[in-house]
FIKOLZA-1660 file (N, C-alpha, C; in steps of 0.1 Angstrom, whole numbers, plus 5000, padded with zeros to 4 digits):
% residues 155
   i   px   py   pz ch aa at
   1 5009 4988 5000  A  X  N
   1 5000 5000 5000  A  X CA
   1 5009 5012 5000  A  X  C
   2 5004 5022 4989  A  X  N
   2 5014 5030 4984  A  X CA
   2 5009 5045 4995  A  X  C
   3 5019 5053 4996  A  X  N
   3 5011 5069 5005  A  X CA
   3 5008 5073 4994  A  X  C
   4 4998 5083 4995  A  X  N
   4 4995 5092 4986  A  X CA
   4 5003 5108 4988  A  X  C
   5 5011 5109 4980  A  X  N
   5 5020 5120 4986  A  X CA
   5 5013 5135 4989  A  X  C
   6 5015 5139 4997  A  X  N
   6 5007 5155 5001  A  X CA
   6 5014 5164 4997  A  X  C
   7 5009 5174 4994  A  X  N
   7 5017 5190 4988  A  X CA
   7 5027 5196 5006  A  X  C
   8 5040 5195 5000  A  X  N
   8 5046 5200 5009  A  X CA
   8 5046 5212 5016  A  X  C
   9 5033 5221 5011  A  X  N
   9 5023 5228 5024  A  X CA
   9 5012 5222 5030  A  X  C
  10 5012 5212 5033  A  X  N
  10 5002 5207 5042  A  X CA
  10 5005 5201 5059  A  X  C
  11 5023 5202 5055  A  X  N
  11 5026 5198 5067  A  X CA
  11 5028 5180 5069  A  X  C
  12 5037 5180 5079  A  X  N
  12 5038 5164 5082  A  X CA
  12 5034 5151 5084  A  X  C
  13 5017 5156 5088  A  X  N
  13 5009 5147 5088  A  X CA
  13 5008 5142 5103  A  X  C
  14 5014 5149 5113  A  X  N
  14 5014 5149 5121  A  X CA
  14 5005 5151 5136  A  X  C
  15 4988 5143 5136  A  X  N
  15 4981 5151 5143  A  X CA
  15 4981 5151 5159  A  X  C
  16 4986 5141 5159  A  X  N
  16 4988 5144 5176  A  X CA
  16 5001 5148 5181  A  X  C
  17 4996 5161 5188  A  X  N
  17 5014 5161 5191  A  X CA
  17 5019 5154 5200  A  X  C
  18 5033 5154 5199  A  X  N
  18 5036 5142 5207  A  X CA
  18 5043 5144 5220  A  X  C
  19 5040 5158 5221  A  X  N
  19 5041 5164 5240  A  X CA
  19 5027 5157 5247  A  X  C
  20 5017 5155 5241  A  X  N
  20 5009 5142 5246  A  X CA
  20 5011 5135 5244  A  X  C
  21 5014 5123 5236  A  X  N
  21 5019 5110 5235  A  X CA
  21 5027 5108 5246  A  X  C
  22 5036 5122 5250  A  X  N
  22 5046 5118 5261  A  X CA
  22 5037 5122 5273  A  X  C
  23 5026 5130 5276  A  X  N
  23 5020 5131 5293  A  X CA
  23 5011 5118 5290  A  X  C
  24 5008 5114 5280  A  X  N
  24 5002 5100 5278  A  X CA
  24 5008 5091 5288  A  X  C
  25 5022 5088 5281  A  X  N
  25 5028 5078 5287  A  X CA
  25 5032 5078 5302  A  X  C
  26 5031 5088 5304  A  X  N
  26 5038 5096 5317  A  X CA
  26 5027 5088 5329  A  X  C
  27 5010 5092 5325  A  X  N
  27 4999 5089 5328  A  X CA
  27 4998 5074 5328  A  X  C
  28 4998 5069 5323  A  X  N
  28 5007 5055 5326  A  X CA
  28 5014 5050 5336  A  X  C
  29 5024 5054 5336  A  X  N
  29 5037 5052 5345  A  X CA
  29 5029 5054 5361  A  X  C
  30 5020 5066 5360  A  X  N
  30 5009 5072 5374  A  X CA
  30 5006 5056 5376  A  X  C
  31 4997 5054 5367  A  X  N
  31 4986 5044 5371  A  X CA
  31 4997 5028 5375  A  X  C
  32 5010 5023 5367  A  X  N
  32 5013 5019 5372  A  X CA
  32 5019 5020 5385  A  X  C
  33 5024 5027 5391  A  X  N
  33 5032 5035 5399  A  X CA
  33 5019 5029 5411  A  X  C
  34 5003 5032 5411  A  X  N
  34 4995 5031 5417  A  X CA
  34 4991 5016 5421  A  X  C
  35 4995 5009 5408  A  X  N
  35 4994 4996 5409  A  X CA
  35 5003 4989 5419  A  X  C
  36 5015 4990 5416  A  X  N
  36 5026 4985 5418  A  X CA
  36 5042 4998 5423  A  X  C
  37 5038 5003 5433  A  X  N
  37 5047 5013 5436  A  X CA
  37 5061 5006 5438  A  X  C
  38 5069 5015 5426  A  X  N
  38 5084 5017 5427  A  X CA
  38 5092 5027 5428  A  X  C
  39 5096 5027 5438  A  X  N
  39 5101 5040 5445  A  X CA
  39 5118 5041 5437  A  X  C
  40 5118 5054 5429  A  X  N
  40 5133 5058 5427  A  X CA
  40 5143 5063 5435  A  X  C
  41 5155 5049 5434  A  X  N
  41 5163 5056 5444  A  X CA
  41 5172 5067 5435  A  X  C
  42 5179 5073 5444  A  X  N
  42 5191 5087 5440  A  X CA
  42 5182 5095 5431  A  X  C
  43 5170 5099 5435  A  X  N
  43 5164 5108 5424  A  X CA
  43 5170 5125 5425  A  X  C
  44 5177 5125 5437  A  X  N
  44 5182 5140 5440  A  X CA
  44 5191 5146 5424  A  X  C
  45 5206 5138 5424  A  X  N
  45 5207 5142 5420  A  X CA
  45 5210 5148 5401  A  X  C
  46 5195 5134 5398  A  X  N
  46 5186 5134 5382  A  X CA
  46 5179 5145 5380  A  X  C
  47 5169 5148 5395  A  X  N
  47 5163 5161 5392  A  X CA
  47 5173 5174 5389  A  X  C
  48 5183 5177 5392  A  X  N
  48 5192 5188 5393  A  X CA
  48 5194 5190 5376  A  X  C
  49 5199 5175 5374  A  X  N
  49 5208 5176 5359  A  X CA
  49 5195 5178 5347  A  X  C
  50 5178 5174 5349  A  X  N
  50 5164 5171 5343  A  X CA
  50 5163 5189 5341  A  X  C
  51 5168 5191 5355  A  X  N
  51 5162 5210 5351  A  X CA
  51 5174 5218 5340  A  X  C
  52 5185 5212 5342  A  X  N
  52 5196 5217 5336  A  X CA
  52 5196 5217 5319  A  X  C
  53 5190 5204 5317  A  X  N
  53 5184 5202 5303  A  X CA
  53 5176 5202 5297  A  X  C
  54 5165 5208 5304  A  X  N
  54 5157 5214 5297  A  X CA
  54 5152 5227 5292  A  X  C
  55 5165 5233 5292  A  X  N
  55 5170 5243 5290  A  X CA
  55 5172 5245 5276  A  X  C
  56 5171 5230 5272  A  X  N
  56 5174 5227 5256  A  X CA
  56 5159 5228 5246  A  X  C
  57 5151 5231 5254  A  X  N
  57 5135 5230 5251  A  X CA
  57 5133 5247 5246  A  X  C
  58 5139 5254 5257  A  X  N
  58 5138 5271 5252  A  X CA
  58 5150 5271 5238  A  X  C
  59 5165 5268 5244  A  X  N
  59 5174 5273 5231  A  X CA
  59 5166 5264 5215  A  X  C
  60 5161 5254 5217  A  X  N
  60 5147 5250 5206  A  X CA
  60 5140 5256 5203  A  X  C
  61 5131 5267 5210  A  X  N
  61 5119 5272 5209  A  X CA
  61 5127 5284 5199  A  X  C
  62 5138 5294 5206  A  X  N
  62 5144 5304 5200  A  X CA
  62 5146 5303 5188  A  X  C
  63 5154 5294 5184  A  X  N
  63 5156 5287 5167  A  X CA
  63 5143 5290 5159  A  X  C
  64 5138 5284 5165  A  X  N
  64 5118 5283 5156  A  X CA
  64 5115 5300 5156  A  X  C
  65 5114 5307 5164  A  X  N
  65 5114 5321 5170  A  X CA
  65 5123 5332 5154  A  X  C
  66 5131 5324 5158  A  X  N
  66 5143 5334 5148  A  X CA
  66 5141 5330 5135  A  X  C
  67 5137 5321 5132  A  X  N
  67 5136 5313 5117  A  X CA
  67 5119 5319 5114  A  X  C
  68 5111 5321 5124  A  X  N
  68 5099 5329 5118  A  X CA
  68 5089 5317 5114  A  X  C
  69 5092 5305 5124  A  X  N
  69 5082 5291 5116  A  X CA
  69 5078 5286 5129  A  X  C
  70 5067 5279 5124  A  X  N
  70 5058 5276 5136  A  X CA
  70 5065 5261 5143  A  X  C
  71 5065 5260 5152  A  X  N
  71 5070 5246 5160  A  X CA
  71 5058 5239 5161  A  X  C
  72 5047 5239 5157  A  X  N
  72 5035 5231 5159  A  X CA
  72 5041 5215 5142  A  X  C
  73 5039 5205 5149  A  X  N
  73 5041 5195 5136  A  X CA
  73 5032 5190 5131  A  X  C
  74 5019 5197 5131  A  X  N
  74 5007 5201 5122  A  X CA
  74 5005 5205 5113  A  X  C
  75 5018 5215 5113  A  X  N
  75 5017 5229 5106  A  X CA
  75 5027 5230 5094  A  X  C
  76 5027 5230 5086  A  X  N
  76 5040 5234 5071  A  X CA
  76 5050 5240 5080  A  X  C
  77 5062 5240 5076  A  X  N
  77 5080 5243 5077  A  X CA
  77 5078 5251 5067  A  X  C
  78 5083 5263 5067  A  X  N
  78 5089 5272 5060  A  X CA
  78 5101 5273 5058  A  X  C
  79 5112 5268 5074  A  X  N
  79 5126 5269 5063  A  X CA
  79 5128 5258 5078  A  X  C
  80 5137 5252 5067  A  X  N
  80 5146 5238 5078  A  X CA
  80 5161 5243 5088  A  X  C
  81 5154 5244 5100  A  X  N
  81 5161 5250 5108  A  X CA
  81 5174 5241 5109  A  X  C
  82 5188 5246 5116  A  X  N
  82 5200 5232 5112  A  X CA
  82 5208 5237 5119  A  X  C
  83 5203 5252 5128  A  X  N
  83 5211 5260 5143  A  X CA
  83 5208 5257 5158  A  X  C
  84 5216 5258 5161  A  X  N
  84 5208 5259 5176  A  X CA
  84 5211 5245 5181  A  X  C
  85 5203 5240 5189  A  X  N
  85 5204 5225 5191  A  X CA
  85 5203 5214 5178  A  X  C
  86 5197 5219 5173  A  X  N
  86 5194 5213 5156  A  X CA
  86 5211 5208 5150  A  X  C
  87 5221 5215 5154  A  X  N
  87 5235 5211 5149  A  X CA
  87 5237 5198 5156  A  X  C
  88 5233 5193 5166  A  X  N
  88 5235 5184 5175  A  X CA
  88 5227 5168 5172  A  X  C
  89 5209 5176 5172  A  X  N
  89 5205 5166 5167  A  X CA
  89 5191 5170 5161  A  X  C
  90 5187 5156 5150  A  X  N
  90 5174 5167 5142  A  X CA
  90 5164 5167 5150  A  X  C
  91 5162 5158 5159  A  X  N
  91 5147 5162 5167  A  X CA
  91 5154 5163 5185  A  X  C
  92 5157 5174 5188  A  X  N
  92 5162 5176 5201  A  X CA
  92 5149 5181 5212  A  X  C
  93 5135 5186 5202  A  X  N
  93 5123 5190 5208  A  X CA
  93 5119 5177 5217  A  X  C
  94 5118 5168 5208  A  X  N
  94 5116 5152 5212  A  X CA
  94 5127 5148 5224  A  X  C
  95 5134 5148 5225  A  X  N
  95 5149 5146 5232  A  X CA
  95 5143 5153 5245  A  X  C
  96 5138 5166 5249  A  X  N
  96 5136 5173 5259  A  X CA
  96 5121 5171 5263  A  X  C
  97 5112 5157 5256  A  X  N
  97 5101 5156 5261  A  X CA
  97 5106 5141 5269  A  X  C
  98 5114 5133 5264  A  X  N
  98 5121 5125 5273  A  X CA
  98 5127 5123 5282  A  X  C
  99 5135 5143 5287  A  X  N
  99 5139 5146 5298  A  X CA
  99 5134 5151 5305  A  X  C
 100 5123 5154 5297  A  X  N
 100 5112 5161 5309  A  X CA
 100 5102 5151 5319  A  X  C
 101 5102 5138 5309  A  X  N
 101 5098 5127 5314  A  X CA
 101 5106 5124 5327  A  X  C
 102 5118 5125 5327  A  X  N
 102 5130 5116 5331  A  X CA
 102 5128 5125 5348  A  X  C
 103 5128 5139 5344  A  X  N
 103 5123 5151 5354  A  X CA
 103 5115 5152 5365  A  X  C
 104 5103 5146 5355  A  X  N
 104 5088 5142 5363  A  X CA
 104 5093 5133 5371  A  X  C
 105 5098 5120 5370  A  X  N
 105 5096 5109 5376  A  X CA
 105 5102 5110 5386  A  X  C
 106 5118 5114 5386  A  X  N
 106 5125 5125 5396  A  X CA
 106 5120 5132 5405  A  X  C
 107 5110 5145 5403  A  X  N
 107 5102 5148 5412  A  X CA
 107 5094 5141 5418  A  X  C
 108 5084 5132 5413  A  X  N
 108 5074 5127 5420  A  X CA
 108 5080 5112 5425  A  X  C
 109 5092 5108 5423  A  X  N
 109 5099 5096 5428  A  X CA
 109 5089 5085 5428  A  X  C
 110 5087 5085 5410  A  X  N
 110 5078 5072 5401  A  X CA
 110 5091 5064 5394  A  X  C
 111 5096 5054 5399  A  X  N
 111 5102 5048 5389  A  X CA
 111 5098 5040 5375  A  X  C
 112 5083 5038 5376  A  X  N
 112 5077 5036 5362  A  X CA
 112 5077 5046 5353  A  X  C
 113 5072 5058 5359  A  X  N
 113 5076 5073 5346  A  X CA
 113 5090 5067 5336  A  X  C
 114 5103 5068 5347  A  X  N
 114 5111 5067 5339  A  X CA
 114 5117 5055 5329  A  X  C
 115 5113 5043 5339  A  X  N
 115 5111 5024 5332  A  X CA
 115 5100 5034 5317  A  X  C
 116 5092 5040 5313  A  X  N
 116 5087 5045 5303  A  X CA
 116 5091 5051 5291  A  X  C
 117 5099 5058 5298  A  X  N
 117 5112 5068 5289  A  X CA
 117 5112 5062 5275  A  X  C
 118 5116 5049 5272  A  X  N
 118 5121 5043 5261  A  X CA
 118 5107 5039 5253  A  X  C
 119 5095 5038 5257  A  X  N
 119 5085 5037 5251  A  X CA
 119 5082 5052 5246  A  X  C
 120 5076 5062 5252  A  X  N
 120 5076 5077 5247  A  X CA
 120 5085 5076 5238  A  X  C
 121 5097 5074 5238  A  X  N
 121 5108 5080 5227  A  X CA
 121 5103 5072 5212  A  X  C
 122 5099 5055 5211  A  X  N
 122 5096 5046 5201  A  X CA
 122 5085 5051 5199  A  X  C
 123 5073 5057 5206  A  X  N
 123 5059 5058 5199  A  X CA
 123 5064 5071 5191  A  X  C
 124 5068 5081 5197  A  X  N
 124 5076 5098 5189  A  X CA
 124 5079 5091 5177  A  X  C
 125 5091 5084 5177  A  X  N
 125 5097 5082 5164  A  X CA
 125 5089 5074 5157  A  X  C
 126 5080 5063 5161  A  X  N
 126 5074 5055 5147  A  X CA
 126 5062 5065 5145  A  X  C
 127 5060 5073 5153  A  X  N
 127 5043 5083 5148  A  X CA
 127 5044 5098 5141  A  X  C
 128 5056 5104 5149  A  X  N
 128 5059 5113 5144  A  X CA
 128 5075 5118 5138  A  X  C
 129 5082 5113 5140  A  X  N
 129 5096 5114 5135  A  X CA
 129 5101 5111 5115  A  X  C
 130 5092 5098 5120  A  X  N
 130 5094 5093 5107  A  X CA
 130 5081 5100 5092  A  X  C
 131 5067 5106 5102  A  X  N
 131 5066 5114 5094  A  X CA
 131 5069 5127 5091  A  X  C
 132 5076 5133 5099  A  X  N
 132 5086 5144 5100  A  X CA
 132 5093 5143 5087  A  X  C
 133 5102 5134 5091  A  X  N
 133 5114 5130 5085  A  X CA
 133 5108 5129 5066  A  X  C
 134 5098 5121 5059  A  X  N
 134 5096 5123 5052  A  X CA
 134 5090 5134 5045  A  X  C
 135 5085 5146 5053  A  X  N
 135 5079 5156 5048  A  X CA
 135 5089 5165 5047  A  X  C
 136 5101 5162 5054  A  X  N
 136 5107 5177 5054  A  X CA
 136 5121 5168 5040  A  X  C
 137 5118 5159 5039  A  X  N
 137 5129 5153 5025  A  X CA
 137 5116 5161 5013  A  X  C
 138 5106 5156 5010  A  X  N
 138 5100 5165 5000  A  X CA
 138 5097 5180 4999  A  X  C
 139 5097 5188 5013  A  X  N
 139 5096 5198 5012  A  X CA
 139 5110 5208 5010  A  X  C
 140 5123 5200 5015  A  X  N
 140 5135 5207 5016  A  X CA
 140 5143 5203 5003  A  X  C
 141 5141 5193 4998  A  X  N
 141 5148 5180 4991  A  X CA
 141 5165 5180 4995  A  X  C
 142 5174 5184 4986  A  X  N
 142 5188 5179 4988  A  X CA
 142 5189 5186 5004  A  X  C
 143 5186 5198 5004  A  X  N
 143 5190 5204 5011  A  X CA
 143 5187 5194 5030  A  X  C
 144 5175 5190 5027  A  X  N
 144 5174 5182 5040  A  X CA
 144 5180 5170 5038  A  X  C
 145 5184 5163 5028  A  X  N
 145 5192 5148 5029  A  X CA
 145 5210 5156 5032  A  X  C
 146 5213 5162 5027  A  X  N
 146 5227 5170 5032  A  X CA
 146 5224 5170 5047  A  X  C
 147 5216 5177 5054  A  X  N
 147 5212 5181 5064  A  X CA
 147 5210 5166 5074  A  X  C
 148 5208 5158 5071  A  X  N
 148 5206 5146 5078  A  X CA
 148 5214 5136 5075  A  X  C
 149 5229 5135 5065  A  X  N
 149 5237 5131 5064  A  X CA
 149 5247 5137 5074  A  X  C
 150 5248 5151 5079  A  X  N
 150 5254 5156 5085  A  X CA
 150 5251 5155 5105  A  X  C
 151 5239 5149 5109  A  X  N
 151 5232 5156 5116  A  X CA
 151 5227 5142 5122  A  X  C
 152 5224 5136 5137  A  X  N
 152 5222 5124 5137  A  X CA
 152 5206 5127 5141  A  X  C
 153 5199 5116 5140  A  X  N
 153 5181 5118 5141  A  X CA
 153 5184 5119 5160  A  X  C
 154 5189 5112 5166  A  X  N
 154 5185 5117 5183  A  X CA
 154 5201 5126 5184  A  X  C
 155 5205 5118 5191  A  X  N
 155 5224 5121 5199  A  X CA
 155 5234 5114 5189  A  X  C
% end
């Protein structure tokens, strides 16, 4: 079964964002946590380093800010950002809903939040990453395969 390709103004195809996919999961981790409480040890000093990097969430937001395009992945890309944390890695938004996961569980000393971590990150990437990733090769063309030759999809 073939896609039917979309005009590369329509955006990624993207409808849920996946800052809920991630309080999804998070919500989860609650109910297990309620089921079966596991208490995280050394969460002191995770929460320290969780606030420290999410720091990477704003110097993201600024990029989108300066480039004049929307950060919603609903919405069309106007220019393919490739500064900022973007040098580092192509989806670092995603990367900082992982740490923020990582954060939560830290504060609220849920060790399932974080046992979760690695689910959030697989549902991102098979739901939204990979339609990311295809939209912005049609809408950017060389320019985004250069760009992702150069540039790793997480770290």
């Amino acid at each position: 079964m073939s896609e039917t390709p979309q005009p590369a103004d329509a955006g990624p195809d993207v409808h849920i964002n996946p800052a809920l996919i991630a309080a999804g999961v998070m919500l989860i981790g609650m109910l297990l946590d309620h089921l079966q409480p596991l208490p995280l040890p050394a969460a002191a000093p995770l929460k320290a380093i969780g606030i420290a990097l999410a720091s990477i969430a704003i110097w993201a937001f600024v990029q989108y800010q300066r480039a004049d395009t929307g950060i919603r992945p609903d919405e069309p890309a106007s220019v393919l950002i490739t500064g900022g944390p973007y040098r580092y890695s192509r989806n670092p938004q995603y990367l900082v809903l992982a740490l923020l996961q990582v954060t939560v569980a830290c504060w609220l000393d849920k060790l399932w939040i974080l046992l979760l971590v690695p689910v959030t990150l697989f549902v991102i990437d098979r739901y939204a990453v990979v339609r990311e990733e295809h939209y912005l090769e049609q809408r950017f063309g060389q320019q985004y395969r250069d760009y992702r030759r150069r540039v790793r999809r997480w770290l």
